[in-house]
C-alpha positions as CSV (number, residue, x, y, z in Angstrom):
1,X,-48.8,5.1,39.1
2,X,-50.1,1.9,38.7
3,X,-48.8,-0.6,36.1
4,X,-50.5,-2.3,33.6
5,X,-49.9,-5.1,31.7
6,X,-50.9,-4.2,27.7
7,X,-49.1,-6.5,25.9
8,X,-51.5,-8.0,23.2
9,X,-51.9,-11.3,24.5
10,X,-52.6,-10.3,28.0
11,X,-55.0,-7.7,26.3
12,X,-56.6,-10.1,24.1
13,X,-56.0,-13.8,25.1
14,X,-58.7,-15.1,23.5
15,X,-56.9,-14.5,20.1
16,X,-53.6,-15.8,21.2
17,X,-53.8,-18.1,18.4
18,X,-54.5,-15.7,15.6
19,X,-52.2,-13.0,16.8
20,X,-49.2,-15.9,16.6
21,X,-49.7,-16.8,12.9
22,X,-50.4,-13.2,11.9
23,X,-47.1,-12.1,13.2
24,X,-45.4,-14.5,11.7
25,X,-47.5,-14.6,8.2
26,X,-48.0,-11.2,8.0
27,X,-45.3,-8.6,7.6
28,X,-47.5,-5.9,7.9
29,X,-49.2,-6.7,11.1
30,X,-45.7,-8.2,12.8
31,X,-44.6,-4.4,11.9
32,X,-47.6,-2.9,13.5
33,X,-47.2,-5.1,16.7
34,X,-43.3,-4.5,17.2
35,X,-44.3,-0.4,16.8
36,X,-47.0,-0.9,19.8
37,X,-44.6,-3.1,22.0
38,X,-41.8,-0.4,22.0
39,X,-44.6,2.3,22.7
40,X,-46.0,0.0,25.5
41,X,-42.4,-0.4,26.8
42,X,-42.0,3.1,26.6
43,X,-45.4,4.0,28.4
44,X,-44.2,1.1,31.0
45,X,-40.5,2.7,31.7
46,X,-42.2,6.6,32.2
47,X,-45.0,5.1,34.4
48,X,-42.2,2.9,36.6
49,X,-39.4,4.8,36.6
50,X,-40.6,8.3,36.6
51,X,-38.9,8.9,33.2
52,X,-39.3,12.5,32.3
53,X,-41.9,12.9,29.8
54,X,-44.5,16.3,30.3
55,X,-48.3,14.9,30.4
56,X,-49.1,15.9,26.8
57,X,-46.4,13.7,25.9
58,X,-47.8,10.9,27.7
59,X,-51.0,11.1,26.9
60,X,-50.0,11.4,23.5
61,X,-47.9,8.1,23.8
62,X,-51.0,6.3,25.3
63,X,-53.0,7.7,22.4
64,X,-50.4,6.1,19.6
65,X,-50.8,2.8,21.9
66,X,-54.8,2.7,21.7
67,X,-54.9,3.7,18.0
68,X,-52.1,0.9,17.0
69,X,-54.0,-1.3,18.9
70,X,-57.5,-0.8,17.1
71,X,-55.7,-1.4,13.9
72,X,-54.2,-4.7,14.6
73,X,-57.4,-5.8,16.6
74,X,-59.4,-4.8,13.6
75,X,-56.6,-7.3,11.5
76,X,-57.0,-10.4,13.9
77,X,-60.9,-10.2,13.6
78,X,-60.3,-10.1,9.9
79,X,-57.9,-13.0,9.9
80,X,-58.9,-16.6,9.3
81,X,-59.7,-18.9,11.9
């Protein structure tokens, strides 16, 4: 498989700035962002070390990513400049 980087700033580096004082301002969203960096890692670790995980699984993994990623993405726009 190919790898891909998903961390939030590499997925959204034009909010870099926003996404820093959230996590540290807000212990909600700091929550929500430590949540989708272990599922990243997680995704990472199955797709570069063949970690044994069924497809459902997976795609069920990638799924919880995407969703905790709309969430936060939602927060940033929300947050002030």
């Amino acid at each position: 498989m190919i790898h891909e980087i998903h961390d939030l700033l590499h997925e959204l580096p034009e909010h870099a700035d926003r996404i820093r004082a959230l996590e540290i301002s807000d212990e909600r969203f700091s929550t929500e962002l430590q949540t989708y960096n272990r599922l990243d890692q997680d995704i990472q670790e199955a797709e570069l070390n063949g970690t044994p995980i069924d497809d459902v699984a997976f795609e069920q993994l990638k799924k919880q990513r995407l969703a905790i990623k709309d969430s936060l993405f939602h927060r940033i726009l929300q947050a002030p400049s």
